[in-house]
C-alpha positions as CSV (number, residue, x, y, z in Angstrom):
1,X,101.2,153.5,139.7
2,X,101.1,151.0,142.5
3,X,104.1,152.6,144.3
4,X,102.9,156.2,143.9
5,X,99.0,155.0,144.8
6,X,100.1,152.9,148.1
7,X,103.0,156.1,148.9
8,X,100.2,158.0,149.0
9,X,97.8,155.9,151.2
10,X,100.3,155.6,153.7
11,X,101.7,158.8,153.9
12,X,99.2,161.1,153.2
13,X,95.9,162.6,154.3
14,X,94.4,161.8,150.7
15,X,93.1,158.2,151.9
16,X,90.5,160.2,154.2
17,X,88.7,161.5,152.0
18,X,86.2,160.0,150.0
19,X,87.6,161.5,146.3
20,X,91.3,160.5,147.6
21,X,90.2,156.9,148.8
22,X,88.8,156.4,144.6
23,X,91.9,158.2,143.1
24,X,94.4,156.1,145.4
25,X,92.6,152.8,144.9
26,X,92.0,153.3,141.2
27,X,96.4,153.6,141.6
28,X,96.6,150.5,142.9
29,X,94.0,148.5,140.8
30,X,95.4,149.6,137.6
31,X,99.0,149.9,138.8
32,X,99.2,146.0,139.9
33,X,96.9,145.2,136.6
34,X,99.4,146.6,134.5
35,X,102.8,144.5,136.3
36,X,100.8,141.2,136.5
37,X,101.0,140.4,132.9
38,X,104.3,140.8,132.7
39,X,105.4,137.5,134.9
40,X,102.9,135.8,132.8
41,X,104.5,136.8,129.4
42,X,108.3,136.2,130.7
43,X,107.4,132.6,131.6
44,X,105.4,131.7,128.3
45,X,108.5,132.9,126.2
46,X,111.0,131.2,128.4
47,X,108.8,127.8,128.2
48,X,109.0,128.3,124.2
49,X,112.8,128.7,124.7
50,X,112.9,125.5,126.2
51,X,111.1,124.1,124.4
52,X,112.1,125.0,120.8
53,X,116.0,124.1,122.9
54,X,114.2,120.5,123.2
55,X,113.4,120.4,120.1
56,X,117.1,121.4,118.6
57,X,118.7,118.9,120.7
58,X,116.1,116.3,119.1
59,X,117.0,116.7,115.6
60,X,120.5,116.7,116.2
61,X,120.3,113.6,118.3
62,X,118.5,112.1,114.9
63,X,121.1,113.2,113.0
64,X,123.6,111.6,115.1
65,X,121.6,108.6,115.5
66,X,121.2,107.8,111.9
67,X,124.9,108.4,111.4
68,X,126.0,105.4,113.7
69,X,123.4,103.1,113.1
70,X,121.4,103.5,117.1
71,X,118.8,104.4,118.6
72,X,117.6,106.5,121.9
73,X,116.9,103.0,123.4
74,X,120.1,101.5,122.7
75,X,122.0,100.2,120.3
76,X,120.8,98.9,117.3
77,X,123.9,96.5,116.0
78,X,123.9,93.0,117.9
79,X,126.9,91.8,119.5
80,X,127.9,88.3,118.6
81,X,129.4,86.4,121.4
């Protein structure tokens, strides 16, 4: 709809008249209404991706961690010297 509405604003005589400048803007309004949400919606689902990735990667760090016996900060077990 935006293509077709800005097409015809530059290239034809429509955008003179007073009915073609409504029908051409009313193209464009609702033509770059209905593409912005769709950025929008991409990035919310790849932020869940990465998010609900985070959270795999947590629990299997847990697992790990209560396996050997450490922790994220370090190891647990103290070295006797």
């Amino acid at each position: 709809m935006f293509l077709i509405g800005g097409c015809g604003y530059f290239f034809t005589q429509l955008s003179l008249e007073l009915s073609g400048m409504l029908v051409l803007s009313s193209l464009i309004g609702v033509g770059l209404m209905l593409m912005s949400p769709y950025p929008i919606v991409e990035f919310l689902q790849w932020a869940q991706q990465q998010d609900m990735n985070k959270i795999a990667v947590n629990i299997s760090d847990d697992i790990d961690d209560s396996k050997t016996g450490s922790t994220r900060a370090g190891n647990t077990k103290m070295d006797n010297h």
